[in-house]
C-alpha positions as CSV (number, residue, x, y, z in Angstrom):
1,X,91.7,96.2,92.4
2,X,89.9,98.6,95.0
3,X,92.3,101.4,93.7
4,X,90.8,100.7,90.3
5,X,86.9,100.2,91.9
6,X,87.5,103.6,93.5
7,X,89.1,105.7,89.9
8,X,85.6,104.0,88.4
9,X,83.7,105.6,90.7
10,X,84.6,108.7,90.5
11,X,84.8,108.9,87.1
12,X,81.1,107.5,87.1
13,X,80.4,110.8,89.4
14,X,82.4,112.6,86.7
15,X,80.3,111.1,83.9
16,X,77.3,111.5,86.3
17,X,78.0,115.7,86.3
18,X,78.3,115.2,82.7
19,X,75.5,114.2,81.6
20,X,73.2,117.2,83.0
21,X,75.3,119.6,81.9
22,X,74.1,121.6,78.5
23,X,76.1,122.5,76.0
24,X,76.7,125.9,76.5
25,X,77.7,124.9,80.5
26,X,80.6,122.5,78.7
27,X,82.2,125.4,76.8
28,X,81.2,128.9,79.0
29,X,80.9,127.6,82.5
30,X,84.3,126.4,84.8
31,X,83.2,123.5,86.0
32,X,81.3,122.9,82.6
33,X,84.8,122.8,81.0
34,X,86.3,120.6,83.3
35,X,83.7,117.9,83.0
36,X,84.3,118.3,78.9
37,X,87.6,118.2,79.1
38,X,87.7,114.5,80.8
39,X,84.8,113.2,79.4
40,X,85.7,114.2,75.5
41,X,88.2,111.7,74.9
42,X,85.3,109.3,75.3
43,X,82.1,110.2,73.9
44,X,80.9,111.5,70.5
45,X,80.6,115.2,69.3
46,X,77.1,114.5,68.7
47,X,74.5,113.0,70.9
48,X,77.4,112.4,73.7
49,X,74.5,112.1,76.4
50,X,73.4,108.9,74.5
51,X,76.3,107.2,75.4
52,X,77.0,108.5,78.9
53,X,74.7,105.4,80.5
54,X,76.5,102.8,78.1
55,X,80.1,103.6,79.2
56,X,78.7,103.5,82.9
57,X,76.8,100.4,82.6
58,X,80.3,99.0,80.8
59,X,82.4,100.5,83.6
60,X,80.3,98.7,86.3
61,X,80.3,95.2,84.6
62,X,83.9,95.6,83.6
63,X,85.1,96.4,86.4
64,X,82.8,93.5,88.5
65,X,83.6,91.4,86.2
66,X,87.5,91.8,86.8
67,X,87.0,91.6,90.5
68,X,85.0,88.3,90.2
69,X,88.1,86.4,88.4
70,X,87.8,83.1,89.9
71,X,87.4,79.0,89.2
72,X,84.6,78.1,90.2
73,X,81.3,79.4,89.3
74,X,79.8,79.3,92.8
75,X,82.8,81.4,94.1
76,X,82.5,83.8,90.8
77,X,78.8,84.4,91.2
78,X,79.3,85.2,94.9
79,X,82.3,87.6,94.2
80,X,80.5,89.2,91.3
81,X,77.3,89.8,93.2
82,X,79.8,91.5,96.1
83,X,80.9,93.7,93.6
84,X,77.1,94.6,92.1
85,X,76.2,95.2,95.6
86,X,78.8,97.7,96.2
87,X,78.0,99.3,93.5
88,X,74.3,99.6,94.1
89,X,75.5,101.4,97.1
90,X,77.8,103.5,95.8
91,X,75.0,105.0,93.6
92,X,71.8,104.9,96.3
93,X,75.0,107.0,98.3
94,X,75.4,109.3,95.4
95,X,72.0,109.8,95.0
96,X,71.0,111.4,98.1
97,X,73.9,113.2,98.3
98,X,73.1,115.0,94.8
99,X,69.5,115.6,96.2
100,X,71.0,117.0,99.6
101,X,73.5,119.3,98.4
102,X,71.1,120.4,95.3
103,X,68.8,121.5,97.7
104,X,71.1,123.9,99.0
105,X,70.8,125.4,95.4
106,X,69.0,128.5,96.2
107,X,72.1,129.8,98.5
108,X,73.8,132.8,97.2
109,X,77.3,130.7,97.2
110,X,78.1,127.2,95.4
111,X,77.4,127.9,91.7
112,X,77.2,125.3,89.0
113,X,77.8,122.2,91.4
114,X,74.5,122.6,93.5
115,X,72.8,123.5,90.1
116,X,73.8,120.2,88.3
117,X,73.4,118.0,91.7
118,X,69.3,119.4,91.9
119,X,68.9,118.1,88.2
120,X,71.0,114.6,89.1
121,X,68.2,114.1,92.3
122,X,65.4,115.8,90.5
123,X,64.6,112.7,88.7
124,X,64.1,110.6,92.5
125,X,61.9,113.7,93.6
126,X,59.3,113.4,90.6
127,X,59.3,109.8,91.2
128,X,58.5,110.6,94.7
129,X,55.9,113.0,94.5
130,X,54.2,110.6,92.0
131,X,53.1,109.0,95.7
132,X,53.4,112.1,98.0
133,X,52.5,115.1,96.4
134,X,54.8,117.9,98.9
135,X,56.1,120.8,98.5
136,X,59.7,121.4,97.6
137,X,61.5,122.3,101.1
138,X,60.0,119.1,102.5
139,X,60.5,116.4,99.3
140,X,64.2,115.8,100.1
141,X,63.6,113.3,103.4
142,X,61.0,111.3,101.3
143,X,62.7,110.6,98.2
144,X,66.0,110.0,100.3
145,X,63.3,107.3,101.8
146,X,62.8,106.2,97.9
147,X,66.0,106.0,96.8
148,X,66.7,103.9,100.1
149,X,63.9,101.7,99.4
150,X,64.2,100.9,95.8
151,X,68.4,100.2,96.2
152,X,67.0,97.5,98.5
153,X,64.2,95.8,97.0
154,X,66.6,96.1,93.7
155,X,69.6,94.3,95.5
156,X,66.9,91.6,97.0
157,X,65.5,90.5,93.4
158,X,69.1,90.4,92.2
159,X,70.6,88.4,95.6
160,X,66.8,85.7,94.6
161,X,67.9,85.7,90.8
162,X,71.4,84.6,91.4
163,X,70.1,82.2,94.6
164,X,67.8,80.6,91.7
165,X,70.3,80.1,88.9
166,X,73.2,79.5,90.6
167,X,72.9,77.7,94.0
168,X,69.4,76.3,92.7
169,X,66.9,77.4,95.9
170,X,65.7,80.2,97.6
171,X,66.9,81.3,100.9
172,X,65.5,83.2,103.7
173,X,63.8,86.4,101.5
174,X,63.1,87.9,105.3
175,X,66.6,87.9,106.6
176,X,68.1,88.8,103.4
177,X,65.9,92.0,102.8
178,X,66.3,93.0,106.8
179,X,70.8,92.1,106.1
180,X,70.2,94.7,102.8
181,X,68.1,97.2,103.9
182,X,70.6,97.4,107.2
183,X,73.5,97.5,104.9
184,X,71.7,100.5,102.7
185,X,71.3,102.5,106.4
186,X,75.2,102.0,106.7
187,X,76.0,103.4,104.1
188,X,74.0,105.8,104.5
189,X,75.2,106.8,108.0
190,X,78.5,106.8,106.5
191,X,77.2,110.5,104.8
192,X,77.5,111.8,108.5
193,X,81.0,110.9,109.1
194,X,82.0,112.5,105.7
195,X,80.2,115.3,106.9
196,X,82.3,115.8,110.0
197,X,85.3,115.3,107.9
198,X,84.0,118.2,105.7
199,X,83.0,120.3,108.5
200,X,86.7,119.3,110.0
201,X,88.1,120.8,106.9
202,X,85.9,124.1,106.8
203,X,87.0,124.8,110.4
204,X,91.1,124.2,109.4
205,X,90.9,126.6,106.0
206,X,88.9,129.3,108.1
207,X,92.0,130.0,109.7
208,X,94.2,130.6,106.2
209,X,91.6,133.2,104.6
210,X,90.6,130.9,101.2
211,X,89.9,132.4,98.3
212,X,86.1,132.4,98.1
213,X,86.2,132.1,94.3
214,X,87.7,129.1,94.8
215,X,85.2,126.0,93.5
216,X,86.6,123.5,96.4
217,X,86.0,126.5,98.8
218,X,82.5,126.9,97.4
219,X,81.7,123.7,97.6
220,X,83.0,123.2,101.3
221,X,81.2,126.3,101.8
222,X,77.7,125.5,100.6
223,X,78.0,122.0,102.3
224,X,78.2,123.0,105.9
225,X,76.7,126.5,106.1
226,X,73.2,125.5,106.0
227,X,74.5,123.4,109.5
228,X,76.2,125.8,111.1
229,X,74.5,129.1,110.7
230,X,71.2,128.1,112.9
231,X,74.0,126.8,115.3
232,X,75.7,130.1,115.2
233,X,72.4,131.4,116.6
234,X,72.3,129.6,119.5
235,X,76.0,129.5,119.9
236,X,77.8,132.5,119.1
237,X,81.1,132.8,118.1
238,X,83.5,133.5,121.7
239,X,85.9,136.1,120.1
240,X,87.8,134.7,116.9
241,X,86.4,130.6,118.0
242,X,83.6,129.1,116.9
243,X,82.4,126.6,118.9
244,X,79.4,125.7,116.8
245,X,82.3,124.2,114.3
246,X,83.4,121.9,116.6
247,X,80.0,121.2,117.9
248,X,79.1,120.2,114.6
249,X,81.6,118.3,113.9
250,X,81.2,115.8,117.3
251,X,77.3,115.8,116.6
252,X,78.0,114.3,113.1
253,X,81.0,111.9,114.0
254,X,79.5,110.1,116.9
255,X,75.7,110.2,115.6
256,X,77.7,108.2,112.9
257,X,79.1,106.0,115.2
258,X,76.2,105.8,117.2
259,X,73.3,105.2,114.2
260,X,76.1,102.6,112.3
261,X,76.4,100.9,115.5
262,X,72.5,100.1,115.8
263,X,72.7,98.3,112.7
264,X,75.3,96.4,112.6
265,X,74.2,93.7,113.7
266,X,71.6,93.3,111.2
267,X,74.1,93.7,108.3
């Protein structure tokens, strides 16, 4: 079943891409074509957008729904609500990293994937500057913040709705909000281990001479420059190494560890 969680999810990141994409990016542009060509089978020839949140709402309760299988309702409400959680998550998690790589955007390298990632997190950024009116190199922290912050206050009404209707009281709201907000900041430190696994990867194809047309190459590319050019400056490259690479990528790994392990014992 967590095979089948994890195809969901990406095909909700597929849908995701989708949906911000015009229709002259679905038939001229690459990655345009891609998205149509897995998302077709699926959605109408007119007014396809329309129908985009539908098959992700149904994807989400279908696929909690499976996963909550069980006898007893107690046991099925707890599984199900697992499963919602997760998925709250997995979106909060997407969220900020649309918003993070979209505002890597203006770089002359990554094409149409920063583009349609800055219109997936521009929605979070208005919402943000609604109550902090910034400018646009500085918005990105804050509505990370608000993403962070709704996820959790989201996940505590739903955790009280279920406490009322299911087990029939209210628990401790306190310790609940403090175990979900905690879990949100996992997750979210989880971004900077991917990050040194991304970084890990840049530094292994620099060796082989990628093709920079490439859109995996692009995307690798316009992840980790912005990190390791100012690192470049104060660590220049020692003949054909580069130790900012590797600096990089133990900064990342162990502030993961480090931030994750803080925590923890709140989750």
């Amino acid at each position: 079943m967590s095979f089948v969680i994890f195809l969901a999810k990406v095909y909700i990141i597929i849908l995701l891409l989708r949906s911000v994409c015009s229709k002259q990016e679905l038939v001229f542009n690459p990655l345009g074509k891609v998205l149509a060509k897995l998302t077709n089978p699926i959605l109408p020839a007119k007014n396809s957008n329309k129908f985009i949140a539908l098959w992700i709402f149904g994807i989400v309760i279908i696929t909690s729904l499976i996963s909550a299988v069980s006898t007893n309702i107690t046991e099925f409400s707890s599984k199900f609500l697992a499963s919602f959680t997760n998925y709250v998550y997995f979106f909060m998690v997407s969220y900020v990293a649309f918003m993070i790589i979209g505002s890597l955007g203006n770089r002359p390298i990554g094409g149409g994937i920063t583009s349609l990632c800055f219109r997936l997190g521009l929605p979070w950024v208005k919402i943000t500057r609604m109550f902090i009116p910034i400018s646009s190199g500085k918005i990105v922290i804050p509505a990370i913040i608000t993403v962070y912050i709704l996820s959790s206050f989201l996940l505590l009404l739903v955790n009280t709705l279920v406490s009322l209707l299911v087990l029939k009281t209210i628990g401790n709201t306190v310790e609940i909000l403090v175990s979900i907000m905690a879990s949100g900041a996992y997750n979210l430190f989880n971004l900077l281990f991917y990050m040194s696994v991304i970084l890990g990867i840049r530094a292994l194809i620099s060796w082989v001479s990628p093709d920079p047309r490439n859109m995996l190459v692009q995307f690798i590319y316009v992840i980790t420059e912005p990190v390791l050019e100012p690192l470049r400056k104060l660590i220049p490259p020692v003949g054909f190494i580069d130790f900012s690479a590797l600096i990089a990528i133990l900064g990342f790994y162990f502030s993961s560890i480090i931030l994750k392990g803080l925590v923890t014992p709140f989750v």
